[in-house]
C-alpha positions in Angstrom: -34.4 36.9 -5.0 -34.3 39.9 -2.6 -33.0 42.1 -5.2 -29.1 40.3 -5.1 -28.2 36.9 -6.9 -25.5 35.5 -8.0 -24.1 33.9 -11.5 -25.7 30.2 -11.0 -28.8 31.6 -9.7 -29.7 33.8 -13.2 -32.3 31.2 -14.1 -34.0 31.1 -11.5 -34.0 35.0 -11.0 -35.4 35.1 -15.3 -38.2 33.1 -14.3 -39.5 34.6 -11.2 -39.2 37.0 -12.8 -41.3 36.1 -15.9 -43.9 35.1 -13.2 -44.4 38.3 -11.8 -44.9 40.0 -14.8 -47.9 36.9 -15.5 -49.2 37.6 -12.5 -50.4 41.2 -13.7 -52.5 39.7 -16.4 -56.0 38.0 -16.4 -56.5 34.3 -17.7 -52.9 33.0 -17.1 -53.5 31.3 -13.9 -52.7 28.1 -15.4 -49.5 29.6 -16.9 -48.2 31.0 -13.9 -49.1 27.7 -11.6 -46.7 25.8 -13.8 -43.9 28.5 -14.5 -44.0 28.4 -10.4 -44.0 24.4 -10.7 -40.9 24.8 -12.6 -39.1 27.3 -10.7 -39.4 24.8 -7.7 -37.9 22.0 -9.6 -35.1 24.1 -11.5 -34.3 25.5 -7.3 -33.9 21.8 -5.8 -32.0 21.2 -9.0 -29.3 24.0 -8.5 -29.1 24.1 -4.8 -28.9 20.5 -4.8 -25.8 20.4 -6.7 -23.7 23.5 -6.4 -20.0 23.3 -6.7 -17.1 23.7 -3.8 -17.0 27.5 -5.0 -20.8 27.7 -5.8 -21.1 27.0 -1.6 -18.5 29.7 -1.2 -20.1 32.2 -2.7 -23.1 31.8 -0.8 -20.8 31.3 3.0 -20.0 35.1 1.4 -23.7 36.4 0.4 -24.1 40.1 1.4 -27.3 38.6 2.7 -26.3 36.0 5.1 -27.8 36.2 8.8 -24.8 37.3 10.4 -24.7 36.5 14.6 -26.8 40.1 15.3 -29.1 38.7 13.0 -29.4 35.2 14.7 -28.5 36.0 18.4 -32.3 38.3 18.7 -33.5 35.1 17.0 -32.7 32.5 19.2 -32.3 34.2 22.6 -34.0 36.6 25.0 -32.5 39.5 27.5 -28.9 39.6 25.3 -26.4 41.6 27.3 -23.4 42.7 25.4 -20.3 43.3 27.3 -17.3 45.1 25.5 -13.4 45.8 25.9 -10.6 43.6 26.5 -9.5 45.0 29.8 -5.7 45.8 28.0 -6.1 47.6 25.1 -9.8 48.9 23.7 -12.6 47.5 22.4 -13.0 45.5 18.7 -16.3 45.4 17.2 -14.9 42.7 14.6 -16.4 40.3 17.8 -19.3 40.8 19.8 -19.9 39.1 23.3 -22.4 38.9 26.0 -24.6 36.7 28.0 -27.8 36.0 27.5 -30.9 33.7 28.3 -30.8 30.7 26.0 -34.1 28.2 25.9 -33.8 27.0 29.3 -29.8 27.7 29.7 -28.3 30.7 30.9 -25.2 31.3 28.2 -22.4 33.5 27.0 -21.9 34.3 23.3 -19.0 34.7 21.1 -19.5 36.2 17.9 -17.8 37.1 14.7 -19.7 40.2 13.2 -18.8 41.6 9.4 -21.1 44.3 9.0 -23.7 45.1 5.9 -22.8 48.5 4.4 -19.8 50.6 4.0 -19.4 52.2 7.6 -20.2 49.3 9.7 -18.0 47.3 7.5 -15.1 49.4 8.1 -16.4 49.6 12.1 -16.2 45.9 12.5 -13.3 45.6 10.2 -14.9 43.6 7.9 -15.2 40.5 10.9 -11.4 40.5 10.8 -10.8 40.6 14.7 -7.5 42.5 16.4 -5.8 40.8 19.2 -8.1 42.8 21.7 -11.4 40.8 20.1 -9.6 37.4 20.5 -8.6 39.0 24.1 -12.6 40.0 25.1 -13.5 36.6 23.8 -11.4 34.9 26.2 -12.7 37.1 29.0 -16.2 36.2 28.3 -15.7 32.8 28.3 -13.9 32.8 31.3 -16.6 34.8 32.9 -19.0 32.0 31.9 -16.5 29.4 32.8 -16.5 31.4 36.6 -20.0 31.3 36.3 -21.0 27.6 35.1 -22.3 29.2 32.1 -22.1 26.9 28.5 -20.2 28.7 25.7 -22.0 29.3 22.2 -19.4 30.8 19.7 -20.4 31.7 16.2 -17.8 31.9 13.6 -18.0 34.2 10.8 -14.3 35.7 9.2 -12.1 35.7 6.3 -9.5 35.9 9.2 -7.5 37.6 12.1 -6.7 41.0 11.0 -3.3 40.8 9.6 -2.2 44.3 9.9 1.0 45.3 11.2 -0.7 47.1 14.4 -2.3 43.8 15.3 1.3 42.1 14.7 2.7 44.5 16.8 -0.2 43.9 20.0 0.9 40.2 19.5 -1.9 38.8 17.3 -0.5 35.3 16.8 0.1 34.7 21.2 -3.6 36.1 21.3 -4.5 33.3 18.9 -2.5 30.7 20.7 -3.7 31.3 24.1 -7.3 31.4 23.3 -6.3 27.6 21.7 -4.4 26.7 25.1 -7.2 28.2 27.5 -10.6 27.1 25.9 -9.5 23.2 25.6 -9.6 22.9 29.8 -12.7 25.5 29.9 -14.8 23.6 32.7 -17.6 24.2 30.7 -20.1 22.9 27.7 -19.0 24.8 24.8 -20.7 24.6 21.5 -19.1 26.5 18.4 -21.3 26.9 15.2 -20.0 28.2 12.0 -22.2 30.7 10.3 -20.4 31.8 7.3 -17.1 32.3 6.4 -14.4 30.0 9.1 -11.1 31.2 7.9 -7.9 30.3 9.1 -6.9 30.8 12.9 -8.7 33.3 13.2 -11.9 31.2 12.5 -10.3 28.6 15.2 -9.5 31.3 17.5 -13.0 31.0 19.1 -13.7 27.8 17.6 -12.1 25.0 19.7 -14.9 23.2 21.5 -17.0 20.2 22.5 -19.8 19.9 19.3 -18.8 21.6 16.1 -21.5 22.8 13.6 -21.7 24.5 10.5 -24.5 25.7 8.7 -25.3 23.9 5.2 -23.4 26.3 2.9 -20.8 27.9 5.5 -17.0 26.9 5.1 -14.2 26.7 7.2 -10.7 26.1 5.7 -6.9 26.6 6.8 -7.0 29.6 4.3 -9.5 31.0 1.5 -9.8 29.7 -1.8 -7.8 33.0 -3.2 -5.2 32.7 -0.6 -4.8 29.1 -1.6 -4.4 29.2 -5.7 -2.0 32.9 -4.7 0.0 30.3 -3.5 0.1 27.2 -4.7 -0.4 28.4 -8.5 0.8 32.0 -8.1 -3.1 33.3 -9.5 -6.0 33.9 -7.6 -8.1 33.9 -10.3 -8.0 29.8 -10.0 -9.7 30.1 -6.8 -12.2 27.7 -8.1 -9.6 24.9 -8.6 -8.8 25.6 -4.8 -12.0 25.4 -3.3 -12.0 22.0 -4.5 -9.1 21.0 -3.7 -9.3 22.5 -0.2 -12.6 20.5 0.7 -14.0 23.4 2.5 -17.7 22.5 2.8 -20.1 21.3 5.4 -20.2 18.3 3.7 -16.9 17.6 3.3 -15.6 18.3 7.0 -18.4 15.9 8.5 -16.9 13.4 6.1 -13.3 14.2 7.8 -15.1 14.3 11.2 -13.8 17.7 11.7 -17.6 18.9 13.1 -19.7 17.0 14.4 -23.3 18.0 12.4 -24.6 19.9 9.6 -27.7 22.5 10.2 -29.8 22.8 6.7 -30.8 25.7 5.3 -33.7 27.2 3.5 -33.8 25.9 -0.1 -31.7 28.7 -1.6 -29.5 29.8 1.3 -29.8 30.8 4.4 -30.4 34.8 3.1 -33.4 33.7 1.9 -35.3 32.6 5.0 -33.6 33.7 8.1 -36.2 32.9 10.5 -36.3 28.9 9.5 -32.6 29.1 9.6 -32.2 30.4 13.1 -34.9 27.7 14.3 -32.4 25.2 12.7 -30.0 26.7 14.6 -31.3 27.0 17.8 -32.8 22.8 17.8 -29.3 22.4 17.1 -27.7 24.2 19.9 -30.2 22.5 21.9 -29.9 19.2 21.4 -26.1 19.1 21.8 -26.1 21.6 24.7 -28.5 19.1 26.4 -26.3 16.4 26.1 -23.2 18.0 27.2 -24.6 19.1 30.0 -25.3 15.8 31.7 -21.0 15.2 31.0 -19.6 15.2 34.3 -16.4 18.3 33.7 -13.8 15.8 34.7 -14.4 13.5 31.5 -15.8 16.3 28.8 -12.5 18.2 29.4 -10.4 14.8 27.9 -13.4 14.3 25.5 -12.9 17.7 24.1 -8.7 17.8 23.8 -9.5 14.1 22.4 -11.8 15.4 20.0 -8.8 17.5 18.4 -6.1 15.6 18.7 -7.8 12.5 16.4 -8.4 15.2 13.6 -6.2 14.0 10.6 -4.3 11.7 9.5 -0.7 11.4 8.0 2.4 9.0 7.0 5.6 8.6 8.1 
């Protein structure tokens, strides 16, 4: 279980680990082939039917592919290109062009970071008004360029410091919204892990919207949520119900538009198979936007967002 799990997967961890330990003795071949038969049963059991907050848990595993993970995966000759051309640089995103299949494309990326230092490098993938700022450069340097747009969504949130108040956070938000609805180009916005808040849909308005099995993407976190609504975090289980945060649930709500499986077991587990899933994704919908003359996927797209919800008067 590369050396992490969490709570629900315990039983599973226990007997893997009871078949390693077999698999140093003679004469227990038979033993260990159905321990192993009924490791893969009590697997497609769990994963097949984790809660809202079991899914969470995994969007958050200090394992998950994160976009530097994926990005080498799925692409050749990446480019990265920093700085906001006002203020500095934010590692919290990462941006570039790069050759995709048979597309030239630029990316947007979230990136979190795995231990302590480049956590607190990238901010924990809590982007500053410069990131939102780069990412709009980017993909109005594709946009100049006829280039599709693939962003990949992976945050708790924007930063929500007072220095990022004070560089105007919440207008950098609002313009990205504004300026990539009438992008003149395809632009395809995967969610990866974590899609939290406006800062999530900061980089994620676009013409296809796909999210990863276990990934979320929510108004606010589960945490954020029971703080508020029942004054104690520690119901953050409650919330993620509630808050119908999955994959599963948004396609259901027609908030995104497809859902890429992962691995049996997450998508930590198997990163290779996961970025193929990702990248016959990005294919398939890339190819079909494509062939949309601008003039109509620009309505399409604002279309797209304006049916999302309902309510009564």
């Amino acid at each position: 279980m590369n050396g992490i799990w969490l709570d629900f997967e315990r039983p599973i961890v226990e007997l893997e680990k009871k078949i390693e330990e077999l698999k140093g003795l003679k004469g227990v071949d038979e033993e260990i082939t159905r321990l192993e038969s009924q490791a893969k049963r009590l697997k497609k059991k769990i994963y097949s039917n984790l809660s809202r907050w079991q899914r969470v848990q995994l969007a958050r595993h200090p394992r998950r592919p994160y976009p530097l993970d994926i990005i080498p995966l799925i692409t050749e000759d990446f480019i990265e290109l920093h700085g906001d051309r006002r203020f500095g640089d934010d590692w919290a995103v990462v941006s570039g062009i790069a050759k995709f299949d048979k597309f030239n494309v630029a990316i947007v990326a979230q990136q979190k970071g795995r231990d302590t230092k480049e956590k607190i490098k990238r901010n924990f993938g809590m982007p500053h008004p410069e990131g939102y700022r780069k990412a709009l450069r980017i993909m109005k340097m594709a946009a100049k360029f006829a280039m599709p747009i693939i962003n990949m969504v992976d945050t708790p949130g924007a930063y929500p410091g007072a220095e990022a108040e004070e560089r105007g956070q919440a207008e950098a938000i609002a313009t990205n919204l504004f300026e990539c609805a009438v992008l003149p180009v395809p632009i395809v916005v995967l969610i990866l892990g974590e899609g939290g808040s406006g800062g999530a849909l900061a980089i994620a308005v676009g013409d296809r919207i796909l999210m990863l099995e276990n990934s979320i993407y929510s108004v606010i976190s589960p945490e954020g949520c029971a703080s508020i609504l029942w004054r104690n975090s520690s119901k953050n289980k409650e919330a993620a119900e509630a808050l119908k945060i999955t994959a599963a649930d948004l396609v259901k709500l027609n908030i995104i538009d497809e859902i890429v499986p992962e691995p049996l077991g997450g998508a930590h587990l198997d990163p290779e198979q996961t970025a193929k899933n990702i990248k016959d994704a990005l294919i398939k919908h890339l190819d079909e936007l494509t062939k949309i003359p601008i003039d109509k996927l620009i309505p399409l797209r604002i279309s797209k967002f304006q049916n999302m919800g309902v309510y009564k008067e």
